[in-house]
C-alpha positions in Angstrom: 93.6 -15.4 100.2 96.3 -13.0 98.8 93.8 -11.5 96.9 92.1 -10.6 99.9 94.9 -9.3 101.5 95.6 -7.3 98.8 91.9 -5.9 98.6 92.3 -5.4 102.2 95.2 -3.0 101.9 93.8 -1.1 99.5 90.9 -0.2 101.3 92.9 1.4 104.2 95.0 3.2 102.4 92.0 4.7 100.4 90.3 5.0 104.0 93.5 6.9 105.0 93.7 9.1 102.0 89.8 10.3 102.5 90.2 11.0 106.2 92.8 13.3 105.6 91.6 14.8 102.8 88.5 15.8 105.3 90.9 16.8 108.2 92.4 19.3 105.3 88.8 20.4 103.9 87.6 21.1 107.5 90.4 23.2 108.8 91.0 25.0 105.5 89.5 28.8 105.5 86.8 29.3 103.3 88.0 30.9 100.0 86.5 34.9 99.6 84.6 35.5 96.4 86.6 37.8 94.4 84.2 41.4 94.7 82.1 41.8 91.3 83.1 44.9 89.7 80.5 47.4 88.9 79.6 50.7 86.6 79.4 53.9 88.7 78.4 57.0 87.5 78.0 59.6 90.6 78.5 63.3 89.7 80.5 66.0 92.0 77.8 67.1 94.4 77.4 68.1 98.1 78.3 64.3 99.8 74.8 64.1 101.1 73.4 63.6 97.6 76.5 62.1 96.7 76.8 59.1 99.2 72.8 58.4 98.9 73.3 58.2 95.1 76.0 55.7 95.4 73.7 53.8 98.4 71.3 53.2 95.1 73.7 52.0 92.6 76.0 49.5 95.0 72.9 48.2 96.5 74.8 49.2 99.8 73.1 50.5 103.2 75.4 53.5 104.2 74.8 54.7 107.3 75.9 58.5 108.6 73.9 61.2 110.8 73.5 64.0 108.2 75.6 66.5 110.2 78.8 64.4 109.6 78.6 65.0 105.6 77.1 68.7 105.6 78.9 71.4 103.8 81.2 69.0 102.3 81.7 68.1 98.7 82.3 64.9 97.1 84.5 64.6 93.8 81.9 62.0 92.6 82.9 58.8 91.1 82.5 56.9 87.7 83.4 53.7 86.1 84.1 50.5 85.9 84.9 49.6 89.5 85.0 47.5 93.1 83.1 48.3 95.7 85.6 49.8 97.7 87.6 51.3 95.2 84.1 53.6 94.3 83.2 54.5 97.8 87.2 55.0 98.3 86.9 57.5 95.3 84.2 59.0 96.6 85.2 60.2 100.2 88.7 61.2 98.3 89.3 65.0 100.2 86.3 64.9 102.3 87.9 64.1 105.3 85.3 61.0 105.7 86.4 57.2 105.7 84.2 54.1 105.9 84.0 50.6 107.7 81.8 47.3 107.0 79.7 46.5 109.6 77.9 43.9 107.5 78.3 42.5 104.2 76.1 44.7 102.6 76.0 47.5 105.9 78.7 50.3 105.5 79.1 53.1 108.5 80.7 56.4 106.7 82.7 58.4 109.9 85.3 60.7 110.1 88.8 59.8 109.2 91.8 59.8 112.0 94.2 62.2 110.2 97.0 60.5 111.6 96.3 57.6 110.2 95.7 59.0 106.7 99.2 60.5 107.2 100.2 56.7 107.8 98.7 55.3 104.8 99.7 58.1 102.5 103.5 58.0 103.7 103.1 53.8 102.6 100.5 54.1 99.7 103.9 55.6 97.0 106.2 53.2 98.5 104.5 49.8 98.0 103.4 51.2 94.6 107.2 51.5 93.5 108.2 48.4 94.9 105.2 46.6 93.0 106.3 48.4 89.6 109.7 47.7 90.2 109.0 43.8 90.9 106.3 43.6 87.2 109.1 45.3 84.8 112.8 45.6 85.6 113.9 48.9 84.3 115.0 49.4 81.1 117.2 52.0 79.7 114.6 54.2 78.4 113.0 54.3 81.8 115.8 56.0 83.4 114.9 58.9 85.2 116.8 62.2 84.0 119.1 63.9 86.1 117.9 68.2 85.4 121.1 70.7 86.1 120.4 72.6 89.6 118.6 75.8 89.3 118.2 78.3 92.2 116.4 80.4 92.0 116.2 83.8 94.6 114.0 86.6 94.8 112.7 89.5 97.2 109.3 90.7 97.9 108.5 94.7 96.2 108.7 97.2 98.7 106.2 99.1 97.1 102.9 100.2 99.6 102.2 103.1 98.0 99.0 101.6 97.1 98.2 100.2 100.5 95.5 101.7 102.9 96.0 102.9 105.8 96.0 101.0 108.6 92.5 102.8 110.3 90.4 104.7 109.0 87.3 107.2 110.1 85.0 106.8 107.6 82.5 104.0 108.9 83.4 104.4 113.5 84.7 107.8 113.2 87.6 106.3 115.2 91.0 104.3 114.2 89.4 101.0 113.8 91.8 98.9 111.3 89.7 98.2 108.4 90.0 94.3 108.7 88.0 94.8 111.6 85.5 97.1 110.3 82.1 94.9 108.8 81.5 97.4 106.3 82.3 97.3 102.7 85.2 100.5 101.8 87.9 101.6 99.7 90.1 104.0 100.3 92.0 105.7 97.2 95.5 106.6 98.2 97.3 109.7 97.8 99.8 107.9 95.2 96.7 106.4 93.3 96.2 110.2 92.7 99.0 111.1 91.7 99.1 108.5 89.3 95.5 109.0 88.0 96.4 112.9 87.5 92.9 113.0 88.9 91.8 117.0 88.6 88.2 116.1 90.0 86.5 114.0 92.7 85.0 112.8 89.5 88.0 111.7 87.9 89.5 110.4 91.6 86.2 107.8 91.6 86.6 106.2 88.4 88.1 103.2 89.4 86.5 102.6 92.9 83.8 99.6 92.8 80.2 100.1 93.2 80.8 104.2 92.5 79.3 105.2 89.0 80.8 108.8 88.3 80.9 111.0 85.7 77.2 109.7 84.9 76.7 112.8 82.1 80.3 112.9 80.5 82.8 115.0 81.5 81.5 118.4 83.9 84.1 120.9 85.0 81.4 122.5 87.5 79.7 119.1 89.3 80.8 116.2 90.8 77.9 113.6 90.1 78.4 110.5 91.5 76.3 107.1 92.4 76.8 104.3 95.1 75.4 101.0 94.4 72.9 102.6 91.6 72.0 105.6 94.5 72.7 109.3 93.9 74.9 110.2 96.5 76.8 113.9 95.1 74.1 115.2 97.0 73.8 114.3 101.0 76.8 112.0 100.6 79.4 113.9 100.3 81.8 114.5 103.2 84.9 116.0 103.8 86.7 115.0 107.1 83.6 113.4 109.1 81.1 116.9 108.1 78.8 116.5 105.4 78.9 118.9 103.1 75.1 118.7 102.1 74.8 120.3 98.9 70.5 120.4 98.4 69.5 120.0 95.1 73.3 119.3 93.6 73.7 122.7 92.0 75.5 124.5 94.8 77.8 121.6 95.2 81.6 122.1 96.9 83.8 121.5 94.0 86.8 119.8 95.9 90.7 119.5 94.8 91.8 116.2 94.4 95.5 117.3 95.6 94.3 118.8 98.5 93.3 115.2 100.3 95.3 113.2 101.8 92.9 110.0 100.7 89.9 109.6 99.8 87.2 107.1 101.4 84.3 105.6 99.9 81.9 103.4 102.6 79.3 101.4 100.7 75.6 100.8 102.2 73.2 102.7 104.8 75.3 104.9 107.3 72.7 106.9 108.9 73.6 106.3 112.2 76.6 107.7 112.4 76.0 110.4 109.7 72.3 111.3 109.7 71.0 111.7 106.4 72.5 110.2 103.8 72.0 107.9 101.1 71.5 103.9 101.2 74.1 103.3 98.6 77.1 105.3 101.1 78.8 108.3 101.1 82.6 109.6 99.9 84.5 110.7 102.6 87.6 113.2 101.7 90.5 113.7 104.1 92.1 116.7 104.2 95.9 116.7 104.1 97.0 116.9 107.7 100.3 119.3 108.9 103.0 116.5 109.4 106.0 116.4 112.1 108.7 115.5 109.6 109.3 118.3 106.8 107.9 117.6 103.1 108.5 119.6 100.1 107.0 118.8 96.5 107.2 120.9 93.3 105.0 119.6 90.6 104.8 121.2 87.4 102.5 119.9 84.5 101.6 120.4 81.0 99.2 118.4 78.9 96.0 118.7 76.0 94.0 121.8 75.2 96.8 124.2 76.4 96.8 122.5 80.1 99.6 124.3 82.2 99.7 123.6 85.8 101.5 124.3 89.0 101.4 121.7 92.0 103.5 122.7 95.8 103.0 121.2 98.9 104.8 122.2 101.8 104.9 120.8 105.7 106.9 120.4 108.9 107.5 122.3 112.1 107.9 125.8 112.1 110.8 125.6 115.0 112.7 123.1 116.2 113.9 122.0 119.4 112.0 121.6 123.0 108.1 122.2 122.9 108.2 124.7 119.9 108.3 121.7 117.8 104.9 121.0 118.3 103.7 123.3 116.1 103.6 122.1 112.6 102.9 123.3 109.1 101.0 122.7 106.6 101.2 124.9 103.0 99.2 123.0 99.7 98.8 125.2 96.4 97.4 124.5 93.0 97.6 127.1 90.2 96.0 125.8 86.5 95.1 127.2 83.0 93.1 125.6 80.7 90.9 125.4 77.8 88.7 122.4 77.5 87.1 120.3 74.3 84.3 123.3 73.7 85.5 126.4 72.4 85.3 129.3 74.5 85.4 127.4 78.0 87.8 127.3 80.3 89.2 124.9 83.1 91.0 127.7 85.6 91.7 127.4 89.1 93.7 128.9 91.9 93.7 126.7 95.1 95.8 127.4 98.4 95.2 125.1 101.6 97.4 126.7 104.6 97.0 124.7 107.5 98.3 124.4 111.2 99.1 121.5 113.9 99.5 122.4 117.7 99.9 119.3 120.0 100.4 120.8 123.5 100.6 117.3 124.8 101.1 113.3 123.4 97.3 113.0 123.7 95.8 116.3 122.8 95.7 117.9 119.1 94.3 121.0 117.8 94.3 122.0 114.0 93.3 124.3 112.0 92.2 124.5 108.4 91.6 127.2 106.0 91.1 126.8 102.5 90.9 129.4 99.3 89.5 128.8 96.4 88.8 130.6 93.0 87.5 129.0 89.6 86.7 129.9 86.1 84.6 127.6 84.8 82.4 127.0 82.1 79.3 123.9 81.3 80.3 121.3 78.6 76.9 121.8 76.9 75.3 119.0 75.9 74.3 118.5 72.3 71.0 116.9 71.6 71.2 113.4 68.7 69.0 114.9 66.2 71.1 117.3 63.9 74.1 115.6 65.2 74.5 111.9 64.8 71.0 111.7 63.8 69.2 113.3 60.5 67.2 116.4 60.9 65.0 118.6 58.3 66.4 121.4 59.3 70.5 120.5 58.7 72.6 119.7 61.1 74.1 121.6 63.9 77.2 123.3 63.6 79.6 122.3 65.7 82.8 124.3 66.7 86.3 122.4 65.6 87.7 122.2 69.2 84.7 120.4 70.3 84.4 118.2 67.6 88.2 117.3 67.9 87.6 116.3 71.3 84.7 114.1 70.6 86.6 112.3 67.8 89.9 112.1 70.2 87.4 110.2 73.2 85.9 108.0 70.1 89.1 107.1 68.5 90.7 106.0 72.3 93.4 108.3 71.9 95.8 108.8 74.1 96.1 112.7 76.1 99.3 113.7 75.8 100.6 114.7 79.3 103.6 115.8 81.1 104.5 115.8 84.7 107.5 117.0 86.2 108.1 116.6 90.2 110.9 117.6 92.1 111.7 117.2 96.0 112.7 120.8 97.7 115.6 120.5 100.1 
């Protein structure tokens, strides 16, 4: 009987021990499966492509209307890694986010940037507090304190190089040139100077999309091309005129230090200009009469016996009351030269008087005369064969000042030049 008693006993308490080991199985939460970890390997592309390539690797349905992900780029993902920590590498930038709607359903949607902001401002925090928590810091993990540097600057007040601020060479009116939709340049009066540009030539070399100087140097034509079009011809224009030239060999030979700028518009302009090439045209301003006086001196000296005289001159004839309205304008070029052929010269006498009335704020009248007198001569061309090539005859005899100056342009020597300029009080 104790024996039985004893049996007895044990059997509740093992009844007692099973009935609460199913209480504690039945309201326990199921344990989550830790995610698998996968290889990815889903290049930087548009994240259209991108988010369908990781759809096929991750056995994932991703769904997204097409407009959400166009003209956005994905950085592409690769490696060994979750499911989340791909596709969380792979909207990285994009400006997209994600949410399961299913286990194996994903909807891709626009992030809310404040709540990136959020995360962001947390992510660094709970980082350094992990780190901090796995490995106390040691002595060689001290951060290192850097002396304070300051340092202070100022912006260059240099706009020589600047354009203007409107321009007449596409509307014909004062339309600022960020709101013009038509590709131009505009070469500055101090980009001249500093060229030391004695043609329109030499003023184009550096202007993209213009090809000049197309047969080596020239002191009697400008020929020029726009966008691989020949534009010296009808595309020449000197304050809003063209200055149609035919055929190219009654050209206008223009002075470089008589313009105030030079414009070049690149493409078709034929509706405001008539005839003119598809490549563009050049537009040369003329130096204007100015209210406040100006006085340059420039005298220069430089290869093959250069000498040349610069002055230009401006500002109202009288002061005081309305007389001041009419103003000045006095530009003058005097130069002689030899050039790299023997027995032709590079002379020139230029003078460019010019007057201003302005009877009232919103009425302008000027005049502009120009003289002009050259002595020129063609740079001949010499043909290959009795030159650099053999010929049965000998070779061609070539004068020494010509040949020095074809061996100076090989050899990338420098011209020897000197500039002197002096403000007149």
């Amino acid at each position: 009987m104790h024996r039985a008693m004893q049996n007895r006993a044990l059997r509740r308490c093992a009844a007692l021990l099973l009935g609460s080991l199913a209480i504690h199985l039945g309201s326990a939460a199921p344990a989550k499966a830790e995610e698998p970890i996968c290889n990815y390997a889903v290049p930087a592309q548009p994240s259209n492509g991108a988010l369908t390539d990781f759809a096929d690797q991750s056995n994932l349905k991703l769904m997204f209307p097409a407009e959400l992900a166009r003209g956005i780029a994905s950085p592409g993902v690769s490696g060994a890694l979750t499911r989340d920590q791909a596709l969380a590498r792979l909207l990285a930038g994009t400006g997209l986010t994600y949410r399961y709607t299913s286990p194996d359903t994903v909807t891709i949607e626009r992030s809310d940037p404040l709540q990136d902001l959020v995360n962001e401002a947390k992510q660094p925090l709970r980082v350094a507090v992990e780190e901090k928590k796995k490995s106390p810091p040691h002595e060689a993990d001290t951060p290192t304190v850097l002396e304070e540097m300051t340092v202070t600057a100022s912006p260059i007040d240099d706009t020589s190089y600047n354009v203007p601020n409107a321009t007449t060479a596409t509307t014909k009116t004062n339309t600022p040139l960020i709101e013009t939709p038509q590709s131009i340049s505009v070469i500055t009066r101090d980009q001249l100077d500093a060229q030391k540009a004695q043609s329109l030539n030499q003023a184009l070399r550096y202007t993209p999309g213009v090809q000049s100087e197309q047969f080596g140097v020239d002191n009697v034509f400008d020929f020029f091309q726009i966008r691989g079009f020949r534009a010296d011809a009808n595309g020449l224009f000197r304050d809003g005129l063209q200055l149609n030239s035919g055929t190219g060999f009654a050209a206008f030979r223009l002075e470089p230090y008589g313009a105030e700028r030079i414009e070049v518009l690149r493409g078709p302009a034929a509706v405001l200009y008539g005839q003119t090439g598809p490549g563009g045209l050049v537009n040369f301003v003329t130096k204007q009469p100015t209210q406040e006086p100006f006085r340059e001196l420039e005298f220069e000296a430089g290869n093959f016996d250069l000498l040349q005289g610069k002055f230009d001159l401006s500002g109202p004839i009288t002061e005081g009351g309305r007389l001041r309205a009419v103003q000045y304008r006095l530009t003058g070029l005097v130069r002689d030269s030899e050039t790299q052929v023997d027995f032709e010269q590079n002379d020139r006498f230029f003078l460019a008087p010019a007057l201003t009335w302005r009877p009232t704020a919103d009425t302008t009248l000027t005049l502009l005369s120009q003289y002009q007198d050259d002595t020129v001569g063609h740079l001949q061309f010499l043909p290959s064969e009795g030159t650099v090539l053999g010929n049965p005859n000998g070779r061609i005899p070539i004068p020494l000042r010509w040949r020095a100056g074809v061996q100076q342009v090989r050899q990338g020597t420098v011209f020897r030049w000197l500039s002197v300029r002096a403000p007149l009080r």
